[in-house]
Legacy VTK file of the C-alpha trace (Angstrom):
# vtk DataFile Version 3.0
C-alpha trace
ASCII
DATASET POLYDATA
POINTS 562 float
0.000 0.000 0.000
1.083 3.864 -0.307
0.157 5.679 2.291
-0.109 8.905 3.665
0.967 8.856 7.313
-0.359 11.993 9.058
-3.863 11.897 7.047
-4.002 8.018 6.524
-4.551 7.764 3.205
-3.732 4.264 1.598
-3.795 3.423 -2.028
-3.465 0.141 -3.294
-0.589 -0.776 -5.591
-3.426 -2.411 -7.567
-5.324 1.050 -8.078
-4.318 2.914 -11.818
-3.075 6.414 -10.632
-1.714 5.307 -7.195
1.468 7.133 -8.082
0.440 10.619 -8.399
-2.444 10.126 -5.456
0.422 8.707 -4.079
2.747 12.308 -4.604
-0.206 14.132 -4.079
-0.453 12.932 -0.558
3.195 13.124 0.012
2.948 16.705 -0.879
-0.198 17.212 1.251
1.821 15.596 4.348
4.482 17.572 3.904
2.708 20.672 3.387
0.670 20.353 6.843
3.407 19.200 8.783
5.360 22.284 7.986
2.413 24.375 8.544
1.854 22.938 11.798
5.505 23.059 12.534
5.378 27.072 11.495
2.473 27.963 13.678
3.592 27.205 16.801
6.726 29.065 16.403
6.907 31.983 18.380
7.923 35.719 17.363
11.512 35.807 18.320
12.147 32.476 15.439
14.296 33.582 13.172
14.075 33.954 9.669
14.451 31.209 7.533
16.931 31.642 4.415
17.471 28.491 1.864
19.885 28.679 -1.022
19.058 27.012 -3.709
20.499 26.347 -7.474
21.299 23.585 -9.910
24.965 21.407 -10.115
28.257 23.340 -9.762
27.006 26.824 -9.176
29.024 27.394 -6.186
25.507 27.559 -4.049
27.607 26.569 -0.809
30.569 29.084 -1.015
27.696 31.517 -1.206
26.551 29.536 1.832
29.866 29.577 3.810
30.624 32.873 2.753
27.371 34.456 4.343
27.856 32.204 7.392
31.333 33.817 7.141
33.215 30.433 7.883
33.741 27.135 5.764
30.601 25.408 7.228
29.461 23.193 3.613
31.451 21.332 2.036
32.808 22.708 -1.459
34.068 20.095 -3.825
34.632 19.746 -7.572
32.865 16.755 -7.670
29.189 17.466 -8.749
26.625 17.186 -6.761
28.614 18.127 -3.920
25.797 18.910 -0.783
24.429 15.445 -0.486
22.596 16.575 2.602
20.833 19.662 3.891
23.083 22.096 6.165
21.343 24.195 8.893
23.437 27.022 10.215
21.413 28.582 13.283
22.318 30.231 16.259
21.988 28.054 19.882
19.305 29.802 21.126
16.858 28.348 18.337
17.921 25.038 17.840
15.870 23.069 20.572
12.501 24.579 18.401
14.653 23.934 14.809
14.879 19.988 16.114
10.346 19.897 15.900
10.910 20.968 12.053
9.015 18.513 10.251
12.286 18.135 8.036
14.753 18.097 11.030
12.693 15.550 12.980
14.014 11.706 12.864
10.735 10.902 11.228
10.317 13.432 8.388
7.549 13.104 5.536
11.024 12.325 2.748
12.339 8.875 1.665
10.466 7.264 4.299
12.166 9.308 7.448
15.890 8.333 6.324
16.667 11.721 5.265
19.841 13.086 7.374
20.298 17.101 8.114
23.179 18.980 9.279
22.332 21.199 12.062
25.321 23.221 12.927
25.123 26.058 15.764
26.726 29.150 16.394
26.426 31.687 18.984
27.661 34.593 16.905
24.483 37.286 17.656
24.783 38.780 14.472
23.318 36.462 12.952
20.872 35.260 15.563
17.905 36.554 13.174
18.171 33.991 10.386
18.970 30.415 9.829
20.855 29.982 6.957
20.203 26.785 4.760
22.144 25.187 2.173
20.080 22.619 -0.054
20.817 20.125 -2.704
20.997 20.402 -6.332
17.483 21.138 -7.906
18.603 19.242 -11.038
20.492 16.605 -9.397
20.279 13.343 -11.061
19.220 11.812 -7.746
15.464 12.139 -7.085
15.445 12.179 -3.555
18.190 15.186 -4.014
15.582 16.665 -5.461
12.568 16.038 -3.534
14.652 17.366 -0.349
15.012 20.780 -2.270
11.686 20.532 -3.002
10.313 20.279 0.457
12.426 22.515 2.115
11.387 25.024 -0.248
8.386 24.941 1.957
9.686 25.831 4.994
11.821 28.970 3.657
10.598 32.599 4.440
13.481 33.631 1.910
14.628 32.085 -1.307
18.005 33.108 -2.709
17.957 31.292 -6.157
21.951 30.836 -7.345
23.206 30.077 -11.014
25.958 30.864 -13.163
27.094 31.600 -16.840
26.287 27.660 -17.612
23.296 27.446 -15.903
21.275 30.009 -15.992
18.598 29.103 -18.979
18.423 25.684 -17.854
14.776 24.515 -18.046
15.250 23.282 -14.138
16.228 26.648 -13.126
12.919 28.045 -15.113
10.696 25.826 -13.480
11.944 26.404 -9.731
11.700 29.944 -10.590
7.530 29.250 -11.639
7.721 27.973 -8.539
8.908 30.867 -6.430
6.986 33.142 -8.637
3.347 31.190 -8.361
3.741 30.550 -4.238
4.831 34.161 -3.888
8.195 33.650 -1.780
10.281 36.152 -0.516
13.699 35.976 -3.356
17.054 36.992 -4.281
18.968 35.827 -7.452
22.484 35.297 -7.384
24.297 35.084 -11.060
27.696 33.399 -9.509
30.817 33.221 -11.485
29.888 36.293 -13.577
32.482 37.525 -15.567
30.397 38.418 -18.631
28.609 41.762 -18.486
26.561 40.545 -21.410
24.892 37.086 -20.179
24.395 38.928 -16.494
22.046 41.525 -18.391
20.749 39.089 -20.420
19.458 36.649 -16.931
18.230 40.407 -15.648
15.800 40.829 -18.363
14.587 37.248 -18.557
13.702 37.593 -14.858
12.079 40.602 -15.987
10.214 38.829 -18.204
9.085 36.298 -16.072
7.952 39.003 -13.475
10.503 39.495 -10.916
12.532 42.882 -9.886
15.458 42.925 -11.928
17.189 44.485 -8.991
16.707 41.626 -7.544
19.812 40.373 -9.603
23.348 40.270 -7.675
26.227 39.601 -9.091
29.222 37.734 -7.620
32.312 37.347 -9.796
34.426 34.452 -11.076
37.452 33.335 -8.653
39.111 31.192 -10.727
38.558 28.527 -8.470
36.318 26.294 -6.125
36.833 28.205 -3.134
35.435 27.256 0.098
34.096 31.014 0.851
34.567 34.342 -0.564
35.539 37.098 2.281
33.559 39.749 2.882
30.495 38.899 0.688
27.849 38.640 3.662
28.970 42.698 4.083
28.549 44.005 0.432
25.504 46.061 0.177
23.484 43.843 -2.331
23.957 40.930 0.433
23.685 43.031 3.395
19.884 43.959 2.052
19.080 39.881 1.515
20.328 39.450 5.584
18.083 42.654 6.977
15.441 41.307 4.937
15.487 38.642 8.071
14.630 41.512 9.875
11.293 41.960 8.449
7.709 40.848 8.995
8.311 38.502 6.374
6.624 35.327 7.758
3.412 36.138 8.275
3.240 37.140 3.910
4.938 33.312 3.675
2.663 31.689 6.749
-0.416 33.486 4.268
1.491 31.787 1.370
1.978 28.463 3.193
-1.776 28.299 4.189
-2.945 28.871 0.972
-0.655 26.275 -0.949
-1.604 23.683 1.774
-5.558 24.283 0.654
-4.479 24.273 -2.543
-2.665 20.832 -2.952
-5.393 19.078 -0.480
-7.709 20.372 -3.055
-5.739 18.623 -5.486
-5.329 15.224 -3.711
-9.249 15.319 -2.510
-10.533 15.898 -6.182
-7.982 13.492 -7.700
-9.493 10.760 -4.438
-12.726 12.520 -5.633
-12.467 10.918 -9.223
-11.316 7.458 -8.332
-14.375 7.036 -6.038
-16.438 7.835 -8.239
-15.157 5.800 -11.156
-15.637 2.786 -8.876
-19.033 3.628 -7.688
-20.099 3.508 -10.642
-18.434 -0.165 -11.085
-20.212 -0.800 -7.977
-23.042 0.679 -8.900
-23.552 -1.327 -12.220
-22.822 -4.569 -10.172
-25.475 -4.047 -7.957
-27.973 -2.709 -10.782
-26.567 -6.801 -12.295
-27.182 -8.174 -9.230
-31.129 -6.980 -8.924
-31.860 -8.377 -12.475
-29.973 -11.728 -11.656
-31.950 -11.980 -8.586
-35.075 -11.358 -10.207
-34.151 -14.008 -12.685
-33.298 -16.781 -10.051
-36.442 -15.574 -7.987
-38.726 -16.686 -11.294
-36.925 -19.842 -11.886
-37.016 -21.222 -8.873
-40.871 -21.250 -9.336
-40.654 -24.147 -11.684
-43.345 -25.823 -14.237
-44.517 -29.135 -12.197
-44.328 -32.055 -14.480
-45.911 -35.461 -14.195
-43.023 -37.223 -13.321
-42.184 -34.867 -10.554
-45.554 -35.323 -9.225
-45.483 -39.021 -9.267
-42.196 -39.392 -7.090
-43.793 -36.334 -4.635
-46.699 -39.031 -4.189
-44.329 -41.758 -3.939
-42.387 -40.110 -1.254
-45.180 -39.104 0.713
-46.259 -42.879 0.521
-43.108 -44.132 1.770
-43.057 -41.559 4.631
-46.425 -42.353 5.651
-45.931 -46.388 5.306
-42.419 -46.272 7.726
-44.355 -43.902 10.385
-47.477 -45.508 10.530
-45.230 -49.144 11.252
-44.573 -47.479 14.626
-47.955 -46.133 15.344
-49.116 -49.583 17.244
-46.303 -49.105 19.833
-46.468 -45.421 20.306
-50.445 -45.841 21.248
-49.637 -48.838 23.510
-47.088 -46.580 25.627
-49.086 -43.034 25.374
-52.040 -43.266 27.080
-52.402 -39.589 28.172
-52.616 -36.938 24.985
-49.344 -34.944 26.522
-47.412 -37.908 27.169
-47.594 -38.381 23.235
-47.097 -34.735 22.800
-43.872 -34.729 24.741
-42.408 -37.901 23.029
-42.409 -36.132 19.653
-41.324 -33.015 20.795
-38.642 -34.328 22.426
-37.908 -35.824 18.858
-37.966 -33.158 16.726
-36.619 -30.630 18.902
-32.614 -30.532 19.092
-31.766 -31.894 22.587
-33.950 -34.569 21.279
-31.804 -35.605 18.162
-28.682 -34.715 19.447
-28.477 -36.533 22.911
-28.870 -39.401 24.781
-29.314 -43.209 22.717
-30.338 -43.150 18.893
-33.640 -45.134 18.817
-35.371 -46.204 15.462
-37.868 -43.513 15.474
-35.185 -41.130 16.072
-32.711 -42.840 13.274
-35.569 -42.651 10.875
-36.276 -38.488 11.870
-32.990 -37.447 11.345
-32.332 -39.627 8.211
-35.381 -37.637 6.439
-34.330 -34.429 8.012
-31.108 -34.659 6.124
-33.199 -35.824 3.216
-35.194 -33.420 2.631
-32.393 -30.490 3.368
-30.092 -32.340 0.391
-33.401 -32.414 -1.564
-33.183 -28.295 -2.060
-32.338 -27.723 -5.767
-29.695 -25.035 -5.812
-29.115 -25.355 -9.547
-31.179 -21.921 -10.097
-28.744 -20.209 -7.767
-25.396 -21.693 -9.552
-26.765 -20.423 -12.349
-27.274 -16.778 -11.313
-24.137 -16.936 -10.100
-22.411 -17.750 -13.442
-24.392 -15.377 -14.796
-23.945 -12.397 -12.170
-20.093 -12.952 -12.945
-20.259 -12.998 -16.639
-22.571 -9.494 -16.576
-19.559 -8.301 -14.218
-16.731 -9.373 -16.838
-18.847 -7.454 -19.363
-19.342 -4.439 -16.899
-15.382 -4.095 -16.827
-15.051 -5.526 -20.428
-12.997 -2.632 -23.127
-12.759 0.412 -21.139
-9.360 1.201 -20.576
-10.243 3.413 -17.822
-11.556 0.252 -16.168
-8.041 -2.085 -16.869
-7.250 -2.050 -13.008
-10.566 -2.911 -12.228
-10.805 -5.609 -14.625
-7.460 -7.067 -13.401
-8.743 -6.973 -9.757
-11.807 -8.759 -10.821
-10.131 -11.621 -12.482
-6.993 -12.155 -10.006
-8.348 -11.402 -6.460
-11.969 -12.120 -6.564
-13.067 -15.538 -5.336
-16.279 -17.226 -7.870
-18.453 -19.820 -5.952
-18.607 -23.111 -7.289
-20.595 -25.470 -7.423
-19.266 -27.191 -3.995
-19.048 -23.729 -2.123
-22.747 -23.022 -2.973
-23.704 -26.061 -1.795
-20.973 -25.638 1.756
-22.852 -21.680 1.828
-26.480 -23.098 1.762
-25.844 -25.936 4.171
-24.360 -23.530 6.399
-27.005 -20.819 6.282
-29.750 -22.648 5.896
-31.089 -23.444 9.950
-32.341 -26.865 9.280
-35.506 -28.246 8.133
-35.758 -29.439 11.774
-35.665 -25.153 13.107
-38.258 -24.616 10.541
-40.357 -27.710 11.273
-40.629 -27.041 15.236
-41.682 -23.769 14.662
-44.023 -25.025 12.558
-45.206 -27.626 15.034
-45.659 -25.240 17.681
-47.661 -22.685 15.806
-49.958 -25.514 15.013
-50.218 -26.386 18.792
-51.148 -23.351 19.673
-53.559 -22.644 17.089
-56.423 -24.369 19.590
-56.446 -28.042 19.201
-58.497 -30.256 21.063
-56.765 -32.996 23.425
-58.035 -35.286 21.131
-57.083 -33.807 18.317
-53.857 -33.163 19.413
-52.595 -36.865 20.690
-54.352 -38.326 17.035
-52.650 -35.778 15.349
-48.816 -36.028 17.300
-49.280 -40.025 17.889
-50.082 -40.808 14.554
-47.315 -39.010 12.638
-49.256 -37.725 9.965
-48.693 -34.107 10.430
-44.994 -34.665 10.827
-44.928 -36.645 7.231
-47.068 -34.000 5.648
-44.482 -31.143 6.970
-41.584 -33.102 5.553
-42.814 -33.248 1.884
-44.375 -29.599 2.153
-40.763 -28.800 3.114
-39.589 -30.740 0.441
-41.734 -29.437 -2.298
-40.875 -25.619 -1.509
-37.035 -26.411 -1.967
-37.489 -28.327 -4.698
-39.991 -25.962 -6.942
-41.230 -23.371 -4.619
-44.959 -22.248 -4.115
-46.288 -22.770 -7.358
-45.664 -26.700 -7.001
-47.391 -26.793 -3.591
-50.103 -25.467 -5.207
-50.042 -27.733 -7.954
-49.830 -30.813 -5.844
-51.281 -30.293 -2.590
-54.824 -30.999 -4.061
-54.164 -33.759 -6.394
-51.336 -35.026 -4.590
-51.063 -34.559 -0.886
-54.777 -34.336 0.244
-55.870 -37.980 -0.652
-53.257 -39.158 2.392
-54.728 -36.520 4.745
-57.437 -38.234 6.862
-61.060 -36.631 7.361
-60.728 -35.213 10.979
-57.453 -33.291 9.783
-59.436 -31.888 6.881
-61.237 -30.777 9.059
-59.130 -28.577 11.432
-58.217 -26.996 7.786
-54.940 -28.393 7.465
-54.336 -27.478 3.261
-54.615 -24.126 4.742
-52.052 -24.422 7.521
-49.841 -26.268 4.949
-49.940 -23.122 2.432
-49.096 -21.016 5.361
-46.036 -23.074 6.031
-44.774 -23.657 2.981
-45.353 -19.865 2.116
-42.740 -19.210 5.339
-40.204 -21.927 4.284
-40.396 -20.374 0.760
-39.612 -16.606 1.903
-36.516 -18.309 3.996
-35.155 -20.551 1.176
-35.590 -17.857 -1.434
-33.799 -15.282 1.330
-30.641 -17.418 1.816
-30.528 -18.046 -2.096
-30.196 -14.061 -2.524
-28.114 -13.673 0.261
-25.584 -16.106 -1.446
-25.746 -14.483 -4.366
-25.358 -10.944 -3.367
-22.461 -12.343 -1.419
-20.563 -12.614 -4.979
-21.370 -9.348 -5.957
-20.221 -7.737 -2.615
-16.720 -9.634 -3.016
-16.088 -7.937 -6.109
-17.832 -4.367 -4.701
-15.307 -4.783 -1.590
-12.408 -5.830 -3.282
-12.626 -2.468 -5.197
-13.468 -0.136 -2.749
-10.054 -1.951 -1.191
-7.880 0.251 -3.598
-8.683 3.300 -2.162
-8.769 4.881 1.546
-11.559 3.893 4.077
-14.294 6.357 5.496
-12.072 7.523 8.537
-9.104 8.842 6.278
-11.485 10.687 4.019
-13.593 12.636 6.539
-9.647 13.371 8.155
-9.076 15.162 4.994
-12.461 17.303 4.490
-11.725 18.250 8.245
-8.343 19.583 7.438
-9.416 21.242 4.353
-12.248 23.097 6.658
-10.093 24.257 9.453
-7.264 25.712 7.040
-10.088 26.735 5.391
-11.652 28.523 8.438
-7.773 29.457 9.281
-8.031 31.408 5.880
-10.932 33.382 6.768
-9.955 34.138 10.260
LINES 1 563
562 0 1 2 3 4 5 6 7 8 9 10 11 12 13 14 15 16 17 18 19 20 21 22 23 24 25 26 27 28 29 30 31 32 33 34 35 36 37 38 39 40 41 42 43 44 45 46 47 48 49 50 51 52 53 54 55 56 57 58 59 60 61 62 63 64 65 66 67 68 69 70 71 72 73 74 75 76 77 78 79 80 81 82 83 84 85 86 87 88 89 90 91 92 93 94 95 96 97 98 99 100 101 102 103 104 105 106 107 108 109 110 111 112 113 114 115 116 117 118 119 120 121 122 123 124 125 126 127 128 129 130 131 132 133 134 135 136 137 138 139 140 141 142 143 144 145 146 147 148 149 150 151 152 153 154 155 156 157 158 159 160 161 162 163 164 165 166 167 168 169 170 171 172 173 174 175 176 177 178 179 180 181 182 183 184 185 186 187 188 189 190 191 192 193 194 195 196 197 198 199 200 201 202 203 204 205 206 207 208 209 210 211 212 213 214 215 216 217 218 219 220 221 222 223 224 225 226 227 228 229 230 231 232 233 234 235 236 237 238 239 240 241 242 243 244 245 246 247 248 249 250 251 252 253 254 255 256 257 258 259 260 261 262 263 264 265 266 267 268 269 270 271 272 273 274 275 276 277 278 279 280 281 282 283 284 285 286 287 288 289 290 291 292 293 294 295 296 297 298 299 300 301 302 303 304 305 306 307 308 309 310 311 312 313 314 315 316 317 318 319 320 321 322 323 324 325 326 327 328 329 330 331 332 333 334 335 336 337 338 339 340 341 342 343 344 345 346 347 348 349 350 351 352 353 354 355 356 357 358 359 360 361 362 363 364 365 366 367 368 369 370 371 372 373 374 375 376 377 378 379 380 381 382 383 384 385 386 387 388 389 390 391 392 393 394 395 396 397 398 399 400 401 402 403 404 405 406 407 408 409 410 411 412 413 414 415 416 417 418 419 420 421 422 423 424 425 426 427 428 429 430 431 432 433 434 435 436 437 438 439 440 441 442 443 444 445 446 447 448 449 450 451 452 453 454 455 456 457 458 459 460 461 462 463 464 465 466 467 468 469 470 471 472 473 474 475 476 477 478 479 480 481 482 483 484 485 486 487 488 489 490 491 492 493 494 495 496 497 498 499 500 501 502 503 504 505 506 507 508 509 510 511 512 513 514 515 516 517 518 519 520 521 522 523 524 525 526 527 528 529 530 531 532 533 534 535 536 537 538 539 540 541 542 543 544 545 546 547 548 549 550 551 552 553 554 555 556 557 558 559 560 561
């Protein structure tokens, strides 16, 4: 994942576009940390002055020539400042060590970046800390990303170059840069011993819409020394130090605020975009998954044919025959209506099955329990899943914009198989027994007679007629308990139970098994599309990050106006 510490932003590596949300983050970090960092500071923090400039421009003599001592190292070998330098007086140096930058975790390279803080006590220059960066066109990105962010944190640019560098396109840019955020800045044209090209840098800052007098001029040595005397006391220079002097942070804090806003404007409409791109993935999946359903929903009420009928008959018979073998033994020990009541209870209820010593009656229950449960035809749902997945493959199907997506989809995202919607069903499903009891006791309650109630319980035939009702509704649903609980199922139910208006009670029950089957059917299925609508919402941060960045954009938005 890339992440955004501070705001807790992560972006899948997955996601298209990670790398500049990633940046854009990065930026946003660093931006707030050194804003943070800067408003705590108090009014006697001095003045922050960064030198910066491309390869071999002599950027750190300038440096250890206004620090008046050979503090940077000065090399021919190019780039030469590897690391940042910090040249501050004592006195500051305990609140320099909170800088964002300074800190042993900074928001660069992952909090391996290494400063050089160097003190002095020399009071003359107790109002500004002097920086010296590294190369803004150094071949080493994280060379440049360190100029880059301390660029934040300066009050006071001083921007050096040189008769070989000064219409370099790097140079150009940083100077958009200090021109667009509105920094404090000095130009230094080192190494000058052409009148011609010095004039000619004048008028192309000119151009670009910066003071010309801005311009100073230092000339060409000869060498690579380590300082120049006496520079930090020329006029031109003296100017750049009392501009330390100045109420010159709060114009850069205004600055600082304002670029902050900006570039979490940036990252939140660039997050903006890639939400919405994959709710409306998500959406479409879920629009899929509503017509699948609906689909599923209709097939599972299936056309009763003869044959289907026949072996619903036969089944009933063959419930009815092994029940009724028992019934001569079951009258002989049940006397009393309750005691009967009890006994079956006791059977169907789960103690019943579970514990104590597996008698016939009970062998033969739990057999047909398991029966009639394996008896639930799940093809209708296997085939809404193959077709919820192939609507999703053509969802993400040739739209480049959608490649990640489409990736995702077919790499990371699980499709139920046969065998797993058959593990999912047994699993949800509570067991015809759970349904059945319910059943039972509704029925009990409903007013029966004593009588009533021990023919009803002693005799089994309820029981059998529950077990093919449940059968029926998991194999064809409500239509074929319609079609066959006239011609089929009420020639087995005795007179007295036609009586207490049992087709009735058996359309009520199957109507409640129905609404449950058909339930955990949908809930499978919408399980498949959720796996692919999780998976992508994955790539991108969760619900806590994003409300952390609308709340900072509102309080440095409030900050703005206040």
């Amino acid at each position: 994942m890339t992440s955004s510490a501070q705001l807790g932003l992560c972006f899948d590596q997955r996601l298209h576009g990670r790398e500049i949300l990633g940046q854009r983050a990065a930026e946003a970090e660093r931006l707030l940390a050194v804003w943070r960092w800067k408003s705590a500071l108090g009014p006697g923090f001095p003045v922050i002055i960064s030198l910066f400039g491309g390869t071999g421009t002599g950027k750190s003599t300038l440096f250890n020539s206004l620090a008046g001592e050979p503090v940077s190292r000065v090399s021919w070998l190019r780039p030469c400042t590897s690391r940042p330098v910090f040249y501050v007086h004592n006195d500051a140096v305990e609140e320099l060590a909170k800088c964002p930058l300074v800190a042993d975790e900074n928001p660069i390279g992952g909090g391996k970046i290494k400063v050089r803080v160097l003190e002095h006590h020399r009071q003359e220059l107790a109002d500004f800390i002097l920086v010296d960066t590294p190369d803004i066109d150094s071949v080493e990105l994280i060379n440049r990303e360190i100029a880059d962010a301390f660029f934040t944190i300066s009050d006071i640019v001083v921007f050096v170059t040189s008769l070989d560098k000064y219409g370099d396109n790097s140079g150009k840019m940083f100077r958009t840069w200090i021109r667009e955020w509105g920094k404090r800045s000095y130009f230094v044209m080192n190494k000058a011993h052409f009148g011609e090209a010095f004039e000619d840098f004048r008028e192309t800052l000119r151009q670009e819409g910066f003071d010309g007098d801005q311009l100073i001029r230092v000339e060409d040595t000869g060498t690579s020394p380590d300082m120049i005397p006496g520079i930090s006391g020329r006029p031109e220079f003296e100017a750049v130090l009392d501009a330390a002097k100045e109420d010159v942070r709060s114009t850069e804090m205004r600055n600082l605020r304002v670029e902050t806003i900006r570039h979490l404007d940036f990252l939140d409409q660039d997050v903006t975009t890639q939400m919405r791109r994959i709710a409306a993935v998500n959406d479409a999946i879920r629009q899929a998954l509503d017509r699948v359903a609906g689909e599923m929903d209709e097939g599972l009420d299936a056309v009763l044919s003869p044959e289907v009928a026949s072996r619903v008959q036969e089944r009933l018979t063959t419930l009815l025959q092994k029940y009724d073998i028992l019934f001569p033994v079951r009258m002989f020990v049940r006397t009393v209506a309750r005691k009967s009541l009890e006994f079956v209870w006791g059977l169907v209820s789960p103690g019943g099955l579970a514990g104590g010593r597996v008698t016939g009656e009970r062998s033969f229950l739990a057999q047909d329990l398991a029966a009639t449960k394996a008896a639930a035809n799940l093809a209708p749902l296997e085939h809404a899943v193959a077709r919820l997945n192939q609507e999703i493959a053509e969802i993400l199907k040739g739209d480049s914009d959608l490649e990640d997506l489409r990736t995702v989809a077919q790499r990371d995202v699980p499709r139920l198989t046969s065998e797993a919607v058959r593990a999912q069903f047994d699993e949800a499903f509570p067991g015809v027994e759970r349904l059945l009891e319910e059943e039972l006791r509704r029925f009990r309650e409903s007013g029966l007679s004593p009588t009533h109630e021990a023919r009803l319980y002693g005799a089994y035939f309820f029981w059998a007629l529950l077990l093919v009702t449940a059968e029926v509704i998991l194999l064809g649903g409500s239509s074929w308990l319609d079609a066959i609980l006239g011609p089929v199922i009420a020639p087995f139910i005795p007179k007295w139970l036609l009586g207490m208006k049992v087709r009735d009670v058996l359309r009520e029950i199957g109507a409640r098994i129905d609404g449950e089957y058909r339930g955990i059917l949908r809930n499978i299925l919408e399980g498949q599309a959720i796996s692919y609508i999780n998976e992508f919402r994955s790539l991108l941060p969760d619900d806590e990050a994003l409300a952390r960045l609308s709340a900072q954009q509102e309080w440095l938005s409030h900050e703005v106006c206040t």
